[in-house]
C-alpha positions as CSV (number, residue, x, y, z in Angstrom):
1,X,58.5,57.5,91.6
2,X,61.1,57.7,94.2
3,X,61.4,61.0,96.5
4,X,64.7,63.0,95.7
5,X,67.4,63.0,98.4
6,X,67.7,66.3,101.0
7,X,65.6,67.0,103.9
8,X,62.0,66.9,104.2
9,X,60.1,70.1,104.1
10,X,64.1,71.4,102.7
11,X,65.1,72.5,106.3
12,X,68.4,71.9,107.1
13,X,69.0,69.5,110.4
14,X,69.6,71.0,113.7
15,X,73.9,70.9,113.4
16,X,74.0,73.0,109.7
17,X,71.5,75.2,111.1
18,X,73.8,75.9,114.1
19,X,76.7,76.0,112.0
20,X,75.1,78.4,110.0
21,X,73.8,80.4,112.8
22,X,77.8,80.5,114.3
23,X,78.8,81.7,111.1
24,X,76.8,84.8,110.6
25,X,77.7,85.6,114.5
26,X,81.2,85.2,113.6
27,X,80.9,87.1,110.8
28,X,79.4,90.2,112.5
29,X,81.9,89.7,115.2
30,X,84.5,90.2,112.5
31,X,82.9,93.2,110.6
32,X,82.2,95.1,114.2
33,X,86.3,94.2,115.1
34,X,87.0,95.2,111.8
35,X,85.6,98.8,112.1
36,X,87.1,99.1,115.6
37,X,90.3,98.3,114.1
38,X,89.9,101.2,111.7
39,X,89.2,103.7,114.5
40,X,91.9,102.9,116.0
41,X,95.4,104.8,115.3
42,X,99.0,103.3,115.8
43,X,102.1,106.1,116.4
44,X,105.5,105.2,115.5
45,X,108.8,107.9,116.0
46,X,112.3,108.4,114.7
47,X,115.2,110.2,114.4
48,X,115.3,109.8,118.6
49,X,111.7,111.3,118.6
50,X,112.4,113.9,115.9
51,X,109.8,112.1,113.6
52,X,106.8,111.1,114.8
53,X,103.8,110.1,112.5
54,X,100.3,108.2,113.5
55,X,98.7,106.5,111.0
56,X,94.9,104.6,111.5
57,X,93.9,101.1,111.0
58,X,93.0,102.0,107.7
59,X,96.7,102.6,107.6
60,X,96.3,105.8,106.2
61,X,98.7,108.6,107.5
62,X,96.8,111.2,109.9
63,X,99.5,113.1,111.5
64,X,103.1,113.8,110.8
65,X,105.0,115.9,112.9
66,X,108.7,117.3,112.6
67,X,110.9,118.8,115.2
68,X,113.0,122.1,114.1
69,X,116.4,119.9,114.2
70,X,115.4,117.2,111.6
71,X,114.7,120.3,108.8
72,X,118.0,120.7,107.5
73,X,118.4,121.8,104.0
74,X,122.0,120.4,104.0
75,X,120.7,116.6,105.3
76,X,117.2,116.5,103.0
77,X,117.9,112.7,103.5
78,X,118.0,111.8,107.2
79,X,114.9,113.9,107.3
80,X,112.9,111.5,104.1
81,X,114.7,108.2,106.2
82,X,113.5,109.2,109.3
83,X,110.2,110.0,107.9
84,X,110.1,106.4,105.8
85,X,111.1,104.7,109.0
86,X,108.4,105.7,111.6
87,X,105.8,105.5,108.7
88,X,106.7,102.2,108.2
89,X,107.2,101.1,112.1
90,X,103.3,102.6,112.5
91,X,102.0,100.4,110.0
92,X,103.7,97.5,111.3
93,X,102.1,98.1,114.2
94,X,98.9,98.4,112.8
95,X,99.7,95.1,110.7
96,X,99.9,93.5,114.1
97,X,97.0,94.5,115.6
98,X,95.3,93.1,112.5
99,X,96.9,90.2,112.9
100,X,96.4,89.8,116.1
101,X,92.5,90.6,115.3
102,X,92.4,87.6,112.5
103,X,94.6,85.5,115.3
104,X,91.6,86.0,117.7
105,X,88.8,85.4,115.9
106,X,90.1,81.9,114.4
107,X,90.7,80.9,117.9
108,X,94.4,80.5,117.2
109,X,94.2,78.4,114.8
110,X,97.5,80.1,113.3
111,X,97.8,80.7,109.1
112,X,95.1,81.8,106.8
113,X,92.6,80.3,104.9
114,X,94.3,78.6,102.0
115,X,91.6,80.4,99.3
């Protein structure tokens, strides 16, 4: 009866093995970045430094702080614009670090995985 095809013993040859071996590394390369990345916080201001908010990597808001001027009953909606646009300038910022991150680790490869 004729042997059935893959490697003796079922090892994998020397190049998968090393592939495999890069991949893991990569891989816990990526989670420890990852987690650094979350750590990390991104601050954003508006309304010329009236607003200013930091949010983390996590992109989750962890400070918000509002000068006296911007609080004005009569203008309720410079004070929500202002707000929406330093929360959205600190995400974008930590949107690029991400990105920057991902950029990184595929060696520049550009785009992402088509999956």
């Amino acid at each position: 009866m004729a042997k059935r095809g893959g490697f003796p013993g079922g090892a994998m040859p020397g190049n998968m093995a090393n592939l495999m071996k890069q991949a893991q590394r990569m891989q816990r390369q990526m989670e420890e970045n990852q987690k650094e990345l979350e750590t990390r916080e991104f601050a954003a201001s508006a309304g010329g430094g009236a607003v200013e908010v930091t949010v983390n990597g996590r992109k989750e808001l962890v400070s918000l702080k509002l000068a006296e001027e911007i609080v004005d009953p009569e203008d309720i909606e410079t004070l929500q614009d202002s707000i929406l646009a330093a929360v959205n300038e600190a995400m974008k910022k930590a949107d690029e670090a991400g990105a920057q991150l991902m950029n990184k680790m595929s060696g520049g490869l550009g785009g992402g995985m088509p999956f």
